[in-house]
N, C-alpha and C positions, 0 to 999 in steps of 0.2 A: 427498466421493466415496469412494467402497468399493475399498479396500488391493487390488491384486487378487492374487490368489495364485501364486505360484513353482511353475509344470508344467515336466514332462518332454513333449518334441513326443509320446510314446509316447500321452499323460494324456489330450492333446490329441484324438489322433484318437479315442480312445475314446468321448471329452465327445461330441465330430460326430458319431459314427458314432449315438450314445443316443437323436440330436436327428434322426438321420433321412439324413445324409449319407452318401454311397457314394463306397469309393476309387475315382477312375476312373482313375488312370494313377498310375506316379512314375517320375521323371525321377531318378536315383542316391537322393540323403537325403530329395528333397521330395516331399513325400507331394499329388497333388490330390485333391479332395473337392468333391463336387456334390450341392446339394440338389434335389427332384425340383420344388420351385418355383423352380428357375434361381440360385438365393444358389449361391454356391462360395467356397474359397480353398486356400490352400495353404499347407503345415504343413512346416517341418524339422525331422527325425526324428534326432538326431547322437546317436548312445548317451552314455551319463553327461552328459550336460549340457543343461542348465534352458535353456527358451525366455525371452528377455528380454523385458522387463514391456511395452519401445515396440510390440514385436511384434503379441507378445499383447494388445495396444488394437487394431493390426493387424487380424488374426484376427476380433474379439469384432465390429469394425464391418464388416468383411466378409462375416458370418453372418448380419448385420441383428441380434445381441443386447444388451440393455444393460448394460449393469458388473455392474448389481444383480442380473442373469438370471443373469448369467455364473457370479456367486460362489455363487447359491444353488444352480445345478446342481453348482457342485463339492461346497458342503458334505452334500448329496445325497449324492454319491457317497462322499464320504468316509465317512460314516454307515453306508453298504453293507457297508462291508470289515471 
């Protein structure tokens, strides 16, 4: 399986937001996010500190992505910058 990479919730909504997902609320830190084909989840946004990796399995299966999807969008993006 594919290491998955150490984000910021910041990283995070960015990744969703690329993939098509829109804020639709946040309740204080937690960010919700709705795809327009019904996927959603929700993201904690806590300044300086990394979302932990159970989570982020979390997250990745909530979006309907695979591992592999996941990390090759980040290194996509890390590519960008």
């Amino acid at each position: 399986m594919t290491k998955l990479p150490i984000l910021k919730g910041e990283e995070i909504v960015k990744l969703l937001q690329r993939l098509g997902f829109e804020i639709i609320r946040q309740k204080g830190s937690h960010i919700f996010l709705r795809h327009s084909d019904g996927r959603k989840t929700v993201v904690p946004v806590h300044k300086g500190q990394d979302i932990d990796r159970g989570l982020l399995r979390k997250i990745i299966r909530d979006v309907e992505l695979s591992y592999q999807e996941f990390s090759e969008l980040v290194q996509r993006q890390n590519r960008k910058r």
